[in-house]
N, C-alpha and C positions, 0 to 999 in steps of 0.2 A: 485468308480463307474467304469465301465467296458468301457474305452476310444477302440474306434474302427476308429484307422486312417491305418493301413496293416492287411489286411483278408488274410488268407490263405487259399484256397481250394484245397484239395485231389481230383481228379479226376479220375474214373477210365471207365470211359461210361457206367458204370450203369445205371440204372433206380433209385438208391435211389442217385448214386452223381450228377446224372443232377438235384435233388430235392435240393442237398445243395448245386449245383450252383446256383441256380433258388434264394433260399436263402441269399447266399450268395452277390450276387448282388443286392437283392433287399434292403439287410442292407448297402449296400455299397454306393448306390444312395441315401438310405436313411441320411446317416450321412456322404457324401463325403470321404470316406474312399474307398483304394487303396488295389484294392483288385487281385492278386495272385492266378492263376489256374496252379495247379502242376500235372504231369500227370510223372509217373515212368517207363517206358518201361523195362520189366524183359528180359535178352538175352536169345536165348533159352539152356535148362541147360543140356540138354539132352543126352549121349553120342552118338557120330555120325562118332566113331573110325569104327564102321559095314558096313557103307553105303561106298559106292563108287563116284568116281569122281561127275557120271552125276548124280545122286539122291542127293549127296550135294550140288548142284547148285540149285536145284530144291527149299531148304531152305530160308527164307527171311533171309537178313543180319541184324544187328544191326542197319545198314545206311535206311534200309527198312522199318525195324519195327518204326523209329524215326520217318520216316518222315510220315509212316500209322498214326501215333497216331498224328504229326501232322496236318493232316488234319482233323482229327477227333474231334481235337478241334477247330480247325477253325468253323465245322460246330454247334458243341454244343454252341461257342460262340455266333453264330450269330441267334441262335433261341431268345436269349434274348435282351432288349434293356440294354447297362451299360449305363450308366448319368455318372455313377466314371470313372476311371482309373482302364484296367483292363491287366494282364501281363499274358498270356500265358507262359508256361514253358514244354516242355518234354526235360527229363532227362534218362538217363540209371543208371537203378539201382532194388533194390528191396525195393516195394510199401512202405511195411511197415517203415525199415531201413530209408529208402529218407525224407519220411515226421516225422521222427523223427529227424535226422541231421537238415532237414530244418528249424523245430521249437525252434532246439536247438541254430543254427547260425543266423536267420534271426530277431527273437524274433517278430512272429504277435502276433497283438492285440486279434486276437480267430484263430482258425483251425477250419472250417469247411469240413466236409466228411459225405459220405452216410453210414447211418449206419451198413449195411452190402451190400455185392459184390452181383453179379450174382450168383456166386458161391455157397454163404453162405446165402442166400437171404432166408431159410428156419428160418432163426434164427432170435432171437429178435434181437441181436447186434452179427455181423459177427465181427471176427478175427480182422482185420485192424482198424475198428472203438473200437474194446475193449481195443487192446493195446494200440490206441494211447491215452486212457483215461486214461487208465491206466500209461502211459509212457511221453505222450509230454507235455513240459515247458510251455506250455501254455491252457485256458480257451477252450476246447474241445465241438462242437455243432455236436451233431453226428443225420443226419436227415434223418428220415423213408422216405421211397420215395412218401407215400402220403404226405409232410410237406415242400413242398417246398413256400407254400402262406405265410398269415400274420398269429402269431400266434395269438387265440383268448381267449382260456383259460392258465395260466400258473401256475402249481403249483410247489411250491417252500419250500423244505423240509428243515426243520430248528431242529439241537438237541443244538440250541443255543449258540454253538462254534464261534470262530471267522472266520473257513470256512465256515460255511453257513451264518456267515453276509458278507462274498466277495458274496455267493452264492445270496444272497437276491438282493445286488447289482446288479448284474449282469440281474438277473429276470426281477428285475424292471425296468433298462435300455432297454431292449427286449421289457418289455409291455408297456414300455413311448411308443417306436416309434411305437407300432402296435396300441397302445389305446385297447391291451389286458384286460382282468379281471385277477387277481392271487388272488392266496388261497394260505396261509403261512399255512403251516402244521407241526405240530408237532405228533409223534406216542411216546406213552407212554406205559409201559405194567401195566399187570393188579397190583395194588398194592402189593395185596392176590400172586400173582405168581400165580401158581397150585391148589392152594387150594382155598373152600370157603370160602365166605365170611360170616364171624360169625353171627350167628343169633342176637347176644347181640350188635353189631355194626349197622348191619340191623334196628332192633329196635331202636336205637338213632340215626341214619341219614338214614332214607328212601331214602334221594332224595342226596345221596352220591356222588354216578357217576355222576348224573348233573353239584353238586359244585365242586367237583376236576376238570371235566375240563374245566368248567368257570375261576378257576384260573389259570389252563395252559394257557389257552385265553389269560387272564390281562399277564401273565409272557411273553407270546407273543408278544403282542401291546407295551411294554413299552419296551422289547427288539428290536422292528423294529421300533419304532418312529425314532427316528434319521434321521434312513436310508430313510425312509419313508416321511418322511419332505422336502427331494429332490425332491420327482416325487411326487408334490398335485396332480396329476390329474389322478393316477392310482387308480382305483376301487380297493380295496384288501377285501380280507375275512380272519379270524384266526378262524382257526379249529384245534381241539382237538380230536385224536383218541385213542382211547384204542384196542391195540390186542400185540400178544405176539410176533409179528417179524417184528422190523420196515419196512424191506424192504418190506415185503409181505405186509406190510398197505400201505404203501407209492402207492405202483405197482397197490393195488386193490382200493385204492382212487381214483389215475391216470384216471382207467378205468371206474370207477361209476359219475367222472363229464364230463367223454370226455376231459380229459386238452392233449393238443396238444403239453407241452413239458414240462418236468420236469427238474428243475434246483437244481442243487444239491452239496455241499460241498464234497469233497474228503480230507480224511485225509493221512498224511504220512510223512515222515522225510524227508525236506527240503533240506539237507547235501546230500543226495544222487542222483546221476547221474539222475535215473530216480524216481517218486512217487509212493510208493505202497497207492493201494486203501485201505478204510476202510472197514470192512465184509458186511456195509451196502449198501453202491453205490455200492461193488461187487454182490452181491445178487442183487440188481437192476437193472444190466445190464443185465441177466437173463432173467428175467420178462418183462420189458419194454414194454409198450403198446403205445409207441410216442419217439417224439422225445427227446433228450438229451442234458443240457448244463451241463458239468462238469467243476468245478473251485477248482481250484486248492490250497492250501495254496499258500501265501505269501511267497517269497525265501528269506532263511536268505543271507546277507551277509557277 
């Protein structure tokens, strides 16, 4: 189950990371957990061998840009009310780089960040929020800037691995405290592949599709019981899809029930520094129509 006593948040004064502080905090009050707003001030990189005496002054210093960003989070802080414990931080460094060391030294219970910048704010998942999903040691909630409330729907994508039972955890920790709905989803492709489906098959099971994935269902429900026997009091639903690209089912599910955040297994080899994705959470961060909890495997040791 997904213990949340140190949050850490990405900040960059976006409009989608004032969502995952909004977020942020409001999980933080919710289960008294200590939560960490990190902000990375970049120096400027630019060469300034050209400019002269009085136009180099004219530059803000490293000492300037600190202390700008510190006020900037003083102010972001104080739009919200914390109940928890809450640690303001600006650092020098770069955004990305920083909040990777930090997750890698500090080991929070989740990393929250907006899921893309001003910048990249064109994209489903920007730059900083991809790689750190793709990169940081820890269970990643990357949050669309409308996603900063309770969530309400959550679906939770399952190819029955033991990443997506952290994954299912984790969902269901999220929709215990919001008193969410979730949908355990499994996408399966079509048996046949490419080809159809035989007339001689046709004829001895009309109602084929229905029962195949009524037993995806059953293989579902007995696979999340467990888990599931933690949190009685989460509504869930198990649903069976048929199409040929999990991630594109997964993404156009997402968007046909409204689910406000999709929780999802990352596979990768342990042993290494950082975790590569699986082609499917990769293809998902593509598409994404909400917000993101990626969970990570288990670290050997």
């Amino acid at each position: 189950m997904l213990q949340l006593k140190n949050i850490l948040v990405a900040h960059d004064f976006s409009e989608a990371s004032d969502a995952a502080l909004s977020q942020a905090i409001r999980l933080g009050n919710a289960v008294a957990a200590e939560v960490t707003v990190l902000h990375a001030v970049q120096p400027i990189l630019y060469n300034r061998a050209w400019l002269d005496a009085e136009a180099d002054a004219l530059l803000p210093t490293l000492r300037h840009l600190v202390e700008g960003a510190e006020a900037q989070m003083r102010h972001a802080l104080s739009a919200h009310q914390a109940a928890c414990v809450t640690r303001p931080e600006v650092v020098a460094g770069h955004a990305c780089e920083t909040i990777l060391e930090w997750c890698e030294e500090r080991r929070p219970d989740l990393l929250v960040l907006g899921a893309h910048s001003t910048e990249d704010a064109h994209r489903n998942m920007g730059y900083t929020a991809a790689s750190a999903i793709r990169k940081a040691t820890a269970p990643v909630l990357a949050v669309h800037r409308s996603g900063g409330g309770p969530f309400r729907r959550i679906l939770i994508a399952t190819d029955f691995s033991q990443t997506s039972r952290l994954a299912l955890s984790h969902g269901l920790r999220l929709a215990d405290i919001d008193a969410a709905s979730v949908e355990i989803l499994h996408v399966y492709a079509d048996p046949w592949g490419h080809g159809a489906e035989p007339e001689w098959h046709q004829r001895a099971l009309p109602d084929f599709a229905d029962q195949y994935a009524e037993r995806v269902c059953e293989t579902s429900r007995s696979w999340a019981a467990a888990t599931l026997h933690e949190f009685p009091s989460v509504r869930v639903e198990h649903v069976a899809l048929r199409h040929n690209s999990p991630s594109q089912g997964i993404v156009e599910r997402a968007a046909a029930i409204n689910a406000d955040l999709i929780a999802i297994g990352t596979k990768g080899s342990t042993n290494l520094r950082y975790i590569i994705l699986g082609s499917t959470a990769e293809r998902i961060l593509r598409g994404v129509p909400c917000s993101v909890l990626a969970v990570k495997p288990d670290p050997i040791d």
